[in-house]
DOMI-599913 format. One line per field, with one value per residue (C-alpha): residue number from 1; residue in one letter; x, y, z. Coordinates in steps of 0.25 Angstrom, whole numbers. Example, Ala and Ser with C-alpha at 12.3 -4.5 7.8 and 13.67 -1.06 7.14 Angstrom:
BEGIN
i = (1|2)
aa = (a|s)
xx = (49|55)
yy = (-18|-4)
zz = (31|29)
% end
This chain:
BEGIN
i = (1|2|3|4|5|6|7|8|9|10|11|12|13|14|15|16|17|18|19|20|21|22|23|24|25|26|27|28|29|30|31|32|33|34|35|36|37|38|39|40|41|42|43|44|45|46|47|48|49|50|51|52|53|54|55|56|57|58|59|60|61|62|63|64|65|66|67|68|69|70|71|72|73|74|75|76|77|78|79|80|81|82|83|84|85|86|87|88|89|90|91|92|93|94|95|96|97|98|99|100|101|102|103|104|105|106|107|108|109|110|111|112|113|114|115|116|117|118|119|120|121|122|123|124|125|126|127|128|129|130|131|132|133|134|135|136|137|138|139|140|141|142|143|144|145|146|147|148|149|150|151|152|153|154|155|156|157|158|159|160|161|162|163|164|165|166|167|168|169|170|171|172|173|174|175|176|177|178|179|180|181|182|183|184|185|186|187|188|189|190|191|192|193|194|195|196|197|198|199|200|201|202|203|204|205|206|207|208|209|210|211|212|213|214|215|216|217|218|219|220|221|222|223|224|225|226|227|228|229|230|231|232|233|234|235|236|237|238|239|240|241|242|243|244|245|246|247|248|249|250)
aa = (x|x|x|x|x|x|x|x|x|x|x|x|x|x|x|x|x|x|x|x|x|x|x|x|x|x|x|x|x|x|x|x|x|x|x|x|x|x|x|x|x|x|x|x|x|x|x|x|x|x|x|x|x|x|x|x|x|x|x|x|x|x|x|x|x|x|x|x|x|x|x|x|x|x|x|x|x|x|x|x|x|x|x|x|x|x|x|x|x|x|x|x|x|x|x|x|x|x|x|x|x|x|x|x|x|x|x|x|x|x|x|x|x|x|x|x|x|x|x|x|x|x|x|x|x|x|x|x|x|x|x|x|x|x|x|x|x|x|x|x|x|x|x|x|x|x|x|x|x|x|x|x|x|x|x|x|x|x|x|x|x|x|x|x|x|x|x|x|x|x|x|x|x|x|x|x|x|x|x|x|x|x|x|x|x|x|x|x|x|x|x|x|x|x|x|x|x|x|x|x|x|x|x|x|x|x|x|x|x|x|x|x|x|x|x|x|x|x|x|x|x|x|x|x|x|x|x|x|x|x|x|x|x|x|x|x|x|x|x|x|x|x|x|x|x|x|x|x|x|x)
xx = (8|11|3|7|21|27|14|12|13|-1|-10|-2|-8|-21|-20|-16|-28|-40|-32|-43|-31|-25|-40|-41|-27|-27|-44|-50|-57|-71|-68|-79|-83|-87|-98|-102|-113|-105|-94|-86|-72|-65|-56|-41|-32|-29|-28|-18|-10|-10|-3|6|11|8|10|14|20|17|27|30|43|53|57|68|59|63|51|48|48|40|48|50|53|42|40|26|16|11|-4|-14|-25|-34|-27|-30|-45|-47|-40|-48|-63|-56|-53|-67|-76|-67|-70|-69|-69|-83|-94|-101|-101|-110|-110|-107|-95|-89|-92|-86|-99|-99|-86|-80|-67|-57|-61|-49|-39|-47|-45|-55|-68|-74|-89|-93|-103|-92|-82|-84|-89|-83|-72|-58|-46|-30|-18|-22|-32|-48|-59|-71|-84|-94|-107|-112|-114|-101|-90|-79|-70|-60|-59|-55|-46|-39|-38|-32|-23|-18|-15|-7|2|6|9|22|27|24|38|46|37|36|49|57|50|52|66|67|57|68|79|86|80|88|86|94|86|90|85|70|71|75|63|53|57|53|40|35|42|45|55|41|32|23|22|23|29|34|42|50|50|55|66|70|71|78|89|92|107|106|97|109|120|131|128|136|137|126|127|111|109|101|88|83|77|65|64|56|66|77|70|68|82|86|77|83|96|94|83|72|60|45)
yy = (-12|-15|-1|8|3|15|26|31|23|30|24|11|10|14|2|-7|-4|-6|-17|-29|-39|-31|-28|-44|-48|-35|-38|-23|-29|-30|-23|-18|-7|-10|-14|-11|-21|-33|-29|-28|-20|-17|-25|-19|-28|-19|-6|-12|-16|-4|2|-8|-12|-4|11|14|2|0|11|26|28|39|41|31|19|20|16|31|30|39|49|36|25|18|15|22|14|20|15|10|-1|10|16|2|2|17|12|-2|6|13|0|-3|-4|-7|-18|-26|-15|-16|-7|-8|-8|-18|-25|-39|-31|-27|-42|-48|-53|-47|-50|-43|-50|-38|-34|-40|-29|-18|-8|-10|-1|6|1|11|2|-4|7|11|24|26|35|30|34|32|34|50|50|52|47|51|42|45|43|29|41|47|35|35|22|26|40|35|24|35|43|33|29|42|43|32|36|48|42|46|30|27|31|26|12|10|16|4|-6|-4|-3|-15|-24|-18|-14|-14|-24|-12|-1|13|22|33|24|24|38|41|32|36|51|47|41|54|63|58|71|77|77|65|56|40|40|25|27|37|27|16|23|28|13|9|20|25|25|12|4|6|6|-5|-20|-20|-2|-2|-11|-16|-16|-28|-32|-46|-57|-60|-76|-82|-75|-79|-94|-94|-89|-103|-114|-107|-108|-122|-125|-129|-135|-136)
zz = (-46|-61|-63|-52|-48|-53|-52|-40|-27|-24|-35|-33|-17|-25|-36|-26|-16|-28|-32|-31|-29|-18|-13|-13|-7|5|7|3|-9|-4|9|16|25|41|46|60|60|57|64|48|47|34|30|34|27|16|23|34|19|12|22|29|15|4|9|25|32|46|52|47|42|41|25|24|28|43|55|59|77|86|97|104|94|90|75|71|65|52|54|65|65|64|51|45|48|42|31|32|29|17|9|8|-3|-13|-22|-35|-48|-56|-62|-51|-36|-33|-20|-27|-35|-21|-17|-28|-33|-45|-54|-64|-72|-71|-56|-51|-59|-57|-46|-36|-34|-22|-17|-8|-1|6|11|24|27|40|45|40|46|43|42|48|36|40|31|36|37|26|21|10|1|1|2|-9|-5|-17|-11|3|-2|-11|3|10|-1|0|14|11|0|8|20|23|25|11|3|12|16|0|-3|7|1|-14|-10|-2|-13|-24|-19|-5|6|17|9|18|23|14|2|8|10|-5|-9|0|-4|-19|-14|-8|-20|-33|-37|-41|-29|-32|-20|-24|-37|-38|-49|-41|-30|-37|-44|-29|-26|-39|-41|-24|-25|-15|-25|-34|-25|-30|-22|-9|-8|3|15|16|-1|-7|-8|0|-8|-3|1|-8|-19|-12|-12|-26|-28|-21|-29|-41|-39|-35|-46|-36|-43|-37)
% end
């Protein structure tokens, strides 16, 4: 985040997913591909995250933020349990950086003292080879011989960023995390509208986003002007607001 936060949201989703830290605290460091005999599945942790959080949410939108409804009113869920196993066999094989990629280096075996900042590497020998499908994206099965894992994540990541939900998913949050708590729907619209152009035809330009956030007319409207402005404390804020104005000690 310190790095990317005002690149592109693009290679952000791609630092954060070799991050080894996230690969730890999401379970796709060390991730493993299946195993018919012993019954072993890839771990789905991360790839039910990356999109749930970090990029599509759980329902497509409409470009102001809104819950997008089929002909008769249903809300439209943005991926299925299948979409999260495609995705599952694509985050495997990736492990702790190195110069080499030795089983005991995938392991953990072998240890190297920076390996927890550096961007993690691929191991072949643990991604799957079978077919991966998600998300309306097709990976077809391959050979031991021909496996690229960074070539596949790089292709899901993809799919990903331009997924139509992004701008506006990302763009309510930012809002809400800096601005407005009940943003209006034309706000998000303005937002997600930077995110898929930046002025210059570059999709998830952050810098464009968060100057969308900062400067929209109703981040700068004067305090009381619009009817659902302000931004909620969130609890442990508001509970640290209290012991200070009461000088709470431990």
């Amino acid at each position: 985040l310190g790095t990317r936060a005002f690149g592109n949201f693009r290679d952000l989703l791609e630092s954060v997913t070799y991050s080894p830290m996230m690969g730890l605290y999401l379970s796709h460091l060390r991730n493993q591909k299946e195993n018919a005999a012993t019954g072993q599945v890839p771990d789905e942790n991360y790839a039910r995250e990356v999109m749930q959080l970090f990029t599509i949410g759980l329902y497509v939108l409409n470009a102001d933020g809104s819950i997008a409804r089929d002909p008769i009113g249903r809300s439209v869920e943005t991926y299925s349990n299948g979409d999260v196993s495609g995705l599952a066999r694509v985050f495997t094989g990736l492990s702790w950086a190195g110069p080499d990629t030795t089983d005991n280096r995938f392991s953990g075996r072998t240890v190297d003292p920076n390996r927890e900042i550096l961007p993690m590497q691929a191991y072949n020998q643990f991604h799957s080879i079978s077919q991966k499908q998600f998300l309306g994206t097709t990976i077809p099965a391959s050979t031991t011989a021909s496996i690229n894992t960074n070539n596949e994540v790089r292709i899901a990541l993809d799919t990903l960023f331009n997924h139509q939900n992004v701008g506006p998913f990302i763009g309510k949050q930012l809002i809400q995390k800096l601005v407005s708590s009940n943003p209006s729907a034309a706000y998000v619209s303005r937002v997600s509208a930077a995110f898929n152009n930046n002025g210059s035809g570059v999709r998830g330009d952050m810098k464009a986003v968060i100057k969308a956030v900062l400067l929209d007319p109703e981040a700068r409207a004067a305090a009381g002007s619009i009817a659902t402005a302000g931004k909620l404390r969130e609890p442990v804020v508001r509970l640290v607001h209290w012991m200070r104005a009461f000088n709470a000690r431990s």
